[in-house]
KEPATI-317546 format. One record per residue (C-alpha): residue in one letter; x, y, z. Coordinates in steps of 0.05 Angstrom, whole numbers, plus 5000, padded with zeros to 4 digits. Layout:
<kolmi><res>A</res><x>X</x><y>Y</y><z>Z</z></kolmi>
...
END
This chain:
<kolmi><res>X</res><x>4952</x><y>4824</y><z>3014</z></kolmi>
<kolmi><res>X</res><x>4930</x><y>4858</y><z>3077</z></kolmi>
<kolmi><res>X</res><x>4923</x><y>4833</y><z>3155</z></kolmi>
<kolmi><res>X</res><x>4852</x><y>4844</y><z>3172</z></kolmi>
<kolmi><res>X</res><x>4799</x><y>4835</y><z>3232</z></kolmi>
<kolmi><res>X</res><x>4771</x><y>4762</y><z>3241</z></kolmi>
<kolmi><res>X</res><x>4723</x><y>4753</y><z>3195</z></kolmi>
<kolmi><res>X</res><x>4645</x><y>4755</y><z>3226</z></kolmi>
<kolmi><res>X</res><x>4618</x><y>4709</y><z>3181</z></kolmi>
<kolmi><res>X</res><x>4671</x><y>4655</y><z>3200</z></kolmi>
<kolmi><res>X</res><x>4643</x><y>4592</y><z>3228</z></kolmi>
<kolmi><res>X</res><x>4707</x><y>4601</y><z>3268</z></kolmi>
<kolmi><res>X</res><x>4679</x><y>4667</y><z>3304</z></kolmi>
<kolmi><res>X</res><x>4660</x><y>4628</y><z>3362</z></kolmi>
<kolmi><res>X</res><x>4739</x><y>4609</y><z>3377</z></kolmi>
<kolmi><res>X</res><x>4762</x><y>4688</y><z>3376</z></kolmi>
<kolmi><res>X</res><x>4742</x><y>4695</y><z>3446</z></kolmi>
<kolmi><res>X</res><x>4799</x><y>4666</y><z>3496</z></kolmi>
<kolmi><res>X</res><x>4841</x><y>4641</y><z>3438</z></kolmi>
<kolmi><res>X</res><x>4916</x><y>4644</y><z>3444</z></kolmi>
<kolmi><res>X</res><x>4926</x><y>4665</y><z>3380</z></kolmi>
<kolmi><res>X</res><x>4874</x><y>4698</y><z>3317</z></kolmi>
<kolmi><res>X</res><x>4904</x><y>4727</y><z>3259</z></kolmi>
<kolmi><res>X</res><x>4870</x><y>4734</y><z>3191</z></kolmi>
<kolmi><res>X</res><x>4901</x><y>4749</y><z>3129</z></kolmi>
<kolmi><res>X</res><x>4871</x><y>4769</y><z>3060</z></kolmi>
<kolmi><res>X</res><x>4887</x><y>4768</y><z>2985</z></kolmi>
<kolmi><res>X</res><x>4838</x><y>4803</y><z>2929</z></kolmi>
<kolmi><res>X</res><x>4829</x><y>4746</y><z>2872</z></kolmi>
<kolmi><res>X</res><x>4833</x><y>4764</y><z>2806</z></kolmi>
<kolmi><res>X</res><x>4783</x><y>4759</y><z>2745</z></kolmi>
<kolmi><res>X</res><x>4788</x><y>4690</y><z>2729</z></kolmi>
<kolmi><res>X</res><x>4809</x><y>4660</y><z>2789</z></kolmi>
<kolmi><res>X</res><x>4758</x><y>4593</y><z>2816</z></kolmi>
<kolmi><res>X</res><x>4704</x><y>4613</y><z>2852</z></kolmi>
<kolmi><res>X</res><x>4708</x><y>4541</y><z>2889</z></kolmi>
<kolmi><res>X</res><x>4732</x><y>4546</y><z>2965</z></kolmi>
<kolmi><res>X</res><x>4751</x><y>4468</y><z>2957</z></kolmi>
<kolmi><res>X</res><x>4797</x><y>4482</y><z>2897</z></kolmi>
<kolmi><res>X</res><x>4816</x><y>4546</y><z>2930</z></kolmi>
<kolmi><res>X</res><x>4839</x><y>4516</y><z>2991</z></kolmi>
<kolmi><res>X</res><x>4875</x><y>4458</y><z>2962</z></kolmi>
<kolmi><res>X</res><x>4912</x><y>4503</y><z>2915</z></kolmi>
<kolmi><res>X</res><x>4930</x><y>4550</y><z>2972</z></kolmi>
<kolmi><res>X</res><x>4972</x><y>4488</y><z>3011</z></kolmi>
<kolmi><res>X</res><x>4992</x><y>4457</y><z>2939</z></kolmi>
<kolmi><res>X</res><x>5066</x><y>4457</y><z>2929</z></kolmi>
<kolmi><res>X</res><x>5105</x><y>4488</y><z>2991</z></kolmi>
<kolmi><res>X</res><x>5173</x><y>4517</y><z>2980</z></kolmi>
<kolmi><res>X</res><x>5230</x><y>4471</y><z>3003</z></kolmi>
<kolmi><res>X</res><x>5234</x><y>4523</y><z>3060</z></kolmi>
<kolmi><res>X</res><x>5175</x><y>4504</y><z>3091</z></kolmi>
<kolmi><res>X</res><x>5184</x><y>4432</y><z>3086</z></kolmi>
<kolmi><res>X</res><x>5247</x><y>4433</y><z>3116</z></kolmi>
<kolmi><res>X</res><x>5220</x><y>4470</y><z>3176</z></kolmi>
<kolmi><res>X</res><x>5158</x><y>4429</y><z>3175</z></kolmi>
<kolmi><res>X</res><x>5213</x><y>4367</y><z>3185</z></kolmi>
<kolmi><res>X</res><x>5251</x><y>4405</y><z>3241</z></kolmi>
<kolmi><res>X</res><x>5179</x><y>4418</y><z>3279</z></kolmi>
<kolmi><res>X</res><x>5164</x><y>4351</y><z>3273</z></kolmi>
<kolmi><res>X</res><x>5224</x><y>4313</y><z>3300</z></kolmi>
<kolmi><res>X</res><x>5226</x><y>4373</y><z>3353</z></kolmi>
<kolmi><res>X</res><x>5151</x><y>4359</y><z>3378</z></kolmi>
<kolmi><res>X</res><x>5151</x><y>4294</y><z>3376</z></kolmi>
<kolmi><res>X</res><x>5200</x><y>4290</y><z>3432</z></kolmi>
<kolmi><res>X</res><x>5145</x><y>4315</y><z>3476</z></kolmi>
<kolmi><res>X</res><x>5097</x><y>4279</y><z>3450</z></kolmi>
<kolmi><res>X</res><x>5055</x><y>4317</y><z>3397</z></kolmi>
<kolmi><res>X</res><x>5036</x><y>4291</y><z>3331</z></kolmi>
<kolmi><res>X</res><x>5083</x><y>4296</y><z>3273</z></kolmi>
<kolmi><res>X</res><x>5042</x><y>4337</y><z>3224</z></kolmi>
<kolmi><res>X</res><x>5032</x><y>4263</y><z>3176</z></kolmi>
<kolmi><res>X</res><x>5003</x><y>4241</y><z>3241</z></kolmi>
<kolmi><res>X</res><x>4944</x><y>4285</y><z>3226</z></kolmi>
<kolmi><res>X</res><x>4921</x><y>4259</y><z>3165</z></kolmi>
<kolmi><res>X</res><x>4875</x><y>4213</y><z>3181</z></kolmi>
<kolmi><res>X</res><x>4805</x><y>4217</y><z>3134</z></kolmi>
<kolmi><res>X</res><x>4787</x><y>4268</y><z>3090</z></kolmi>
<kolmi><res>X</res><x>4846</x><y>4334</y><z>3084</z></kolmi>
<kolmi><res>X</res><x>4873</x><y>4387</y><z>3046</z></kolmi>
<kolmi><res>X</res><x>4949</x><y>4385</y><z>3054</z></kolmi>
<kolmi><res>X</res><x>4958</x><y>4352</y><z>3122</z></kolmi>
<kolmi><res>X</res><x>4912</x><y>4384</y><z>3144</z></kolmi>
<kolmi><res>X</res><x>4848</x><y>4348</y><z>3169</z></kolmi>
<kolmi><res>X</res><x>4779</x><y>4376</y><z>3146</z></kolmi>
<kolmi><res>X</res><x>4730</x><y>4388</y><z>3202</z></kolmi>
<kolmi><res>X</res><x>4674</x><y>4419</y><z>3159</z></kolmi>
<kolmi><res>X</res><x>4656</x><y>4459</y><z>3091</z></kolmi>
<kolmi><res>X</res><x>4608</x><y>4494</y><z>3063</z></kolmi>
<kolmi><res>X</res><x>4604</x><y>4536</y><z>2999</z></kolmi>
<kolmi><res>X</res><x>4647</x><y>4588</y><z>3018</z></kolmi>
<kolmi><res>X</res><x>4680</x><y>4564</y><z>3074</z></kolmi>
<kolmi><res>X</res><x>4733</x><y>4505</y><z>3099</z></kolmi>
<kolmi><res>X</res><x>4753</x><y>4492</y><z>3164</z></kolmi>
<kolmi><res>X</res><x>4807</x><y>4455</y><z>3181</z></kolmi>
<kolmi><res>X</res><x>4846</x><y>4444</y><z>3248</z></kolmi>
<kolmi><res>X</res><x>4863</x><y>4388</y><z>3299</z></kolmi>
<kolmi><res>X</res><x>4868</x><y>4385</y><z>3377</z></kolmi>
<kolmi><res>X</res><x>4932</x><y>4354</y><z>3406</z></kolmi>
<kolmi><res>X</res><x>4953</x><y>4352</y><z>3484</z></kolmi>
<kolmi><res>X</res><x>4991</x><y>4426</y><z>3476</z></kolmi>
<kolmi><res>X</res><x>4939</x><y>4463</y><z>3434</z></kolmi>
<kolmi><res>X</res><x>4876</x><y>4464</y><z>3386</z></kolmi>
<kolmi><res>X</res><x>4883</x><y>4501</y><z>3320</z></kolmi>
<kolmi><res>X</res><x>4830</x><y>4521</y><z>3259</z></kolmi>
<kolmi><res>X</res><x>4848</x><y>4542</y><z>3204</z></kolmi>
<kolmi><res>X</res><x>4794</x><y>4573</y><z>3161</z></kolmi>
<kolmi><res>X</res><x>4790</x><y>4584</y><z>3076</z></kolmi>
<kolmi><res>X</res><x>4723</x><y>4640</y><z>3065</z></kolmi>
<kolmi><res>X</res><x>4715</x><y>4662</y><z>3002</z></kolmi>
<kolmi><res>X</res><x>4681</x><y>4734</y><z>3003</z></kolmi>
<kolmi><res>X</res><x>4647</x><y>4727</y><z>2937</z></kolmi>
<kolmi><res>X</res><x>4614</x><y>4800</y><z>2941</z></kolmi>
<kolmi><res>X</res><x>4681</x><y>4817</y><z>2926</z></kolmi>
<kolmi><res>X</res><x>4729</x><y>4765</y><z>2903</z></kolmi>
<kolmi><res>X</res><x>4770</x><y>4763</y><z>2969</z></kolmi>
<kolmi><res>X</res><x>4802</x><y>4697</y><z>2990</z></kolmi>
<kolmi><res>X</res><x>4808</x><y>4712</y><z>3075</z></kolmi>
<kolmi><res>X</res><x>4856</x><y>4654</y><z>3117</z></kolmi>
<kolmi><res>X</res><x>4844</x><y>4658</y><z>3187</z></kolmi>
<kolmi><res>X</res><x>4879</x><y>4615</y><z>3241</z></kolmi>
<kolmi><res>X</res><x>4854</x><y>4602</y><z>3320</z></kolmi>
<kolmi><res>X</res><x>4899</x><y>4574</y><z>3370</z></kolmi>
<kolmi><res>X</res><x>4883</x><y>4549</y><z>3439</z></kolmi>
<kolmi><res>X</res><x>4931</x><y>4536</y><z>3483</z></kolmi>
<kolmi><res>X</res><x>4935</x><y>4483</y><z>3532</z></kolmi>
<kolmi><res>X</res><x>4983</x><y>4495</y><z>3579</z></kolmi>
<kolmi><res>X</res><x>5056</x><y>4521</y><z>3586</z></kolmi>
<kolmi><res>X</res><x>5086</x><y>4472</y><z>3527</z></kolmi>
<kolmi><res>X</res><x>5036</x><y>4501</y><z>3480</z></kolmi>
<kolmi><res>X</res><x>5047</x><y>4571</y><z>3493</z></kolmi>
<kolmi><res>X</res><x>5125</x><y>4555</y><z>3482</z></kolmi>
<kolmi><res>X</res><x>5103</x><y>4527</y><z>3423</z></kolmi>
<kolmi><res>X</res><x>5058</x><y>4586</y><z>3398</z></kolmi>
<kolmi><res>X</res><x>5114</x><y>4630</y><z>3415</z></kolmi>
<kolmi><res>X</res><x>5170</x><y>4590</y><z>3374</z></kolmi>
<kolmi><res>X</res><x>5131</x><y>4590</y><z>3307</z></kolmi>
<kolmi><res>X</res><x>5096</x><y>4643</y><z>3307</z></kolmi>
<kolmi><res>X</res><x>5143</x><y>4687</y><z>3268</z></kolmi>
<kolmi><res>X</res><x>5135</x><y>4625</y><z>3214</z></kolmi>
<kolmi><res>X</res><x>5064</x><y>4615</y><z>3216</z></kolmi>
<kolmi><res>X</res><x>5058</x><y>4690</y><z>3199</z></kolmi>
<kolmi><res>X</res><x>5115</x><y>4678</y><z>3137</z></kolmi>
<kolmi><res>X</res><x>5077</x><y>4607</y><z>3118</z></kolmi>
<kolmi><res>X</res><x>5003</x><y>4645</y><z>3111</z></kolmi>
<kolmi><res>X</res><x>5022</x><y>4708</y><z>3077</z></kolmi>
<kolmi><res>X</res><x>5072</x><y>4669</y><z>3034</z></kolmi>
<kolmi><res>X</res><x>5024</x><y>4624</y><z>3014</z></kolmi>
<kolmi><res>X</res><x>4980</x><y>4672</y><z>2994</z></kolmi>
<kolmi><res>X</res><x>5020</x><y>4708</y><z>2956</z></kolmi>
<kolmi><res>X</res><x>5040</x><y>4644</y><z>2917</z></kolmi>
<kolmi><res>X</res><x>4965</x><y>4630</y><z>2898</z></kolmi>
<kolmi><res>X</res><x>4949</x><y>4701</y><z>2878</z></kolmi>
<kolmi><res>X</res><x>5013</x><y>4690</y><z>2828</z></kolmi>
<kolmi><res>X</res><x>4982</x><y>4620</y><z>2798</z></kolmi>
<kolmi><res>X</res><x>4928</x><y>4667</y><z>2766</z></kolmi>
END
């Protein structure tokens, strides 16, 4: 697994500029692996370690003091974890939400030229409460991506 540029061909490269926060992170699939972005996706989220959802649970009763969505909150229509889908195509999902603090995308590309799975988050910040917040879980969100990639390169 490797840290990597922002991906070009995103449908997310129009957020890079001014964004708060960009990271992408990559994982070579094996022989074998799907070659669907939908199942891809889905099985990247699947089954979080009891770490997660325990900070997930902290984050939640912590934010909602101030008034952000609890992450269930977000899972109105279609979604992949709780995470709401905001479009797809064949080797692509992007997912994300806007709240009063920040927006975020998160984006699943498949490279099929050569087998790489690429996640890629974008966070805007809204104002002083979301740049707290960016700064408080950032350290995690790096853990939570690279961990879950990890996981799904295993399941193969």
């Amino acid at each position: 697994m490797s840290r990597i540029a922002p991906p070009a061909e995103s449908r997310l490269r129009d957020w890079y500029p001014g964004a708060s926060l960009t990271d992408s992170f990559a994982i070579a699939l094996p022989p074998g692996a799907p070659t669907d972005v939908d199942t891809l996706a889905t099985l990247l989220f699947a089954d979080p370690p009891v770490w997660f959802t325990i900070l997930l649970a902290i984050r939640d009763r912590v934010m909602t003091l101030f008034g952000v969505k609890a992450s269930h909150a977000l899972e109105a229509g279609e979604h992949i974890a709780f995470f709401p889908v905001l479009s797809r195509s064949t080797d692509e999902i992007v997912l994300g939400a806007d709240d009063r603090h920040l927006d975020f995308r998160a984006s699943v590309l498949l490279r099929r030229t050569d087998s790489t799975l690429v996640a890629t988050t974008v966070v805007r910040c809204h104002n002083l409460l979301g740049r707290l917040y960016l700064a408080a879980i950032l350290p995690f969100h790096i853990l939570v991506v690279t961990d879950a990639l990890r996981r799904l390169r295993r399941r193969f």
